[in-house]
N, C-alpha and C positions, 0 to 999 in steps of 0.2 A: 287605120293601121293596115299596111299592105303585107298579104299574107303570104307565108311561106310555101314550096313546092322542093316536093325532093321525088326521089325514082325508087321505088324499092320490090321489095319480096313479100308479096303478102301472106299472111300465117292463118289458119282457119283454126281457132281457140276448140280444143277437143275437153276431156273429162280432167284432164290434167289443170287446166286453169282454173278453172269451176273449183278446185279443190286448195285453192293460192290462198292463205291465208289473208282477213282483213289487213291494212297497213299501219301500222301508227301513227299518230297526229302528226300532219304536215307530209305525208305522202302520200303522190295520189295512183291508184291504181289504172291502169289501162282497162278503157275500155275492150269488149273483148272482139272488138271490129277493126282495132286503133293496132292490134300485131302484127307487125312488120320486120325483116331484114332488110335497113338502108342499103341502097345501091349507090346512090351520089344524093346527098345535098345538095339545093338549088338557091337556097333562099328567096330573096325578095323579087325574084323577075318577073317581069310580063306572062301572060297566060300565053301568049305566042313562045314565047324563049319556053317554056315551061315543054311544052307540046312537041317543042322541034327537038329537047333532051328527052322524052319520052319515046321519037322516032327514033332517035339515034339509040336510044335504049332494046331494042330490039334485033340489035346483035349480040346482043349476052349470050357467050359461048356455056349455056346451061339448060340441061333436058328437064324435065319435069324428074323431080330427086325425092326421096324421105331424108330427112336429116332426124338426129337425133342431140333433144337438148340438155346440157349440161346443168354445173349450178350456176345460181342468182350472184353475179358480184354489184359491185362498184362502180360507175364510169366514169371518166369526167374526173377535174382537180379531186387527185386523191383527201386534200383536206377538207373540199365542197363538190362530192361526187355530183352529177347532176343527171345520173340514170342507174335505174338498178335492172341488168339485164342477164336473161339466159347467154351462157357461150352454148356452142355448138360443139359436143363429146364426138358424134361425129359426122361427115362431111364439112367439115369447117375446111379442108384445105380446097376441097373442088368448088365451094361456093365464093372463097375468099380470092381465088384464081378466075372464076366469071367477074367479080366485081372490080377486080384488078383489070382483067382485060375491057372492061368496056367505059369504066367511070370518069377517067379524061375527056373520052371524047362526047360522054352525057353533057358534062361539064360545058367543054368547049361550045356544045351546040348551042347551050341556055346565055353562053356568055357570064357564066358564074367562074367565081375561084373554083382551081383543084383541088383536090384534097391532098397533101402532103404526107400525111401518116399512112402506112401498109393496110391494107382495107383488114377487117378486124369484125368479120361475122358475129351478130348478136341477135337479140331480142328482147326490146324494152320492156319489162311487164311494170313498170313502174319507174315513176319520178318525186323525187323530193320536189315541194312546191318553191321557187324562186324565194319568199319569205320566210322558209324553214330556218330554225336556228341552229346554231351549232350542234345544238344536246338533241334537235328533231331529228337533223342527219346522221349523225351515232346511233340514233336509234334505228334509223331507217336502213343504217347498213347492217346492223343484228339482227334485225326482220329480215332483211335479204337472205344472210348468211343461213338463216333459222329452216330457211325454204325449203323441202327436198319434192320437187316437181316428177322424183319419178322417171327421170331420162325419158321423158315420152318419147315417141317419132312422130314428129308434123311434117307435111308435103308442102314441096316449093312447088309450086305444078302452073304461075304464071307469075309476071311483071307489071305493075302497075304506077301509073305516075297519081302523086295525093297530094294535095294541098290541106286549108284549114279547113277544120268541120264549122257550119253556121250557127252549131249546138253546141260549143265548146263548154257547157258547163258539162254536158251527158257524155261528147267524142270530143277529140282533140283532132281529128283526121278523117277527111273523105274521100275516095279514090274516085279520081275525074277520068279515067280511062285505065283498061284491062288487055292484057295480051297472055293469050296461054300458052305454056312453055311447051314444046313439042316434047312428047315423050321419048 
């Protein structure tokens, strides 16, 4: 199976996830390595295309920030959500405005589709599993809801391109390169 690469924001798990409640059957939690703000989606490309939208990732008009996170929704086919993520209460407008200004041309560089939808800052802390059923993902959106994370502040403070982790039973994600965001 040839593995996925995307560009994102990486999140450094503080006291506030430690404190996420277990998930219900058929959801799986994020590992606490595995938190991220997507910047563009790459899917299936070469580890060169991958590499050359990581360079071009490096114009993200975004300084090292605090943001602060909202509540757990939904993602995804409201009737088969397929992510339960933090919004962002606030800096969501200045981080959603970097990801807007650079994610075309991530894109373009990998040779990947764009994304069409207005870029839409989040943070996955969970996923319904692909054979979750109906009555798991109801549940799993009441768990979500149930959430009160506290508004923490987590720091954007660099850029990293990720691919699959080798340990997917333990991560889902490994960062193959780092860039720190200028203050």
């Amino acid at each position: 199976m040839k593995p996925n690469w995307f560009v994102a924001l990486p999140v450094s798990p503080g006291a506030w996830f430690a404190r996420v409640s277990d998930p219900p059957h058929g959801v799986r939690l994020f590992h606490p390595e595995d938190l991220h703000l997507t910047v563009a989606f790459l899917g299936g490309v070469d580890e060169a295309a991958a590499r050359a939208a990581f360079a071009a990732s490096r114009a993200i008009p975004l300084s090292a920030r605090p943001v602060r996170l909202g509540e757990v929704v939904p993602m995804g086919n409201p009737r088969r959500p397929s992510a339960l993520s933090a919004r962002l209460r606030e800096g969501n407008e200045a981080v959603a405005q970097a990801i807007t200004a650079v994610r075309d041309a991530v894109c373009d560089a990998a040779g990947a589709p764009r994304e069409l939808r207005p870029a839409l800052p989040h943070l996955t802390v969970a996923r319904p599993r692909r054979t979750a059923t109906y009555d798991e993902r109801r549940e799993a959106v009441r768990w979500a809801a149930s959430l009160d994370l506290g508004a923490p502040e987590v720091v954007l403070d660099a850029v990293a391109l990720y691919t699959w982790s080798s340990e997917r039973r333990e991560r889902l994600f490994t960062i193959v390169d780092r860039l720190s965001l200028a203050s």
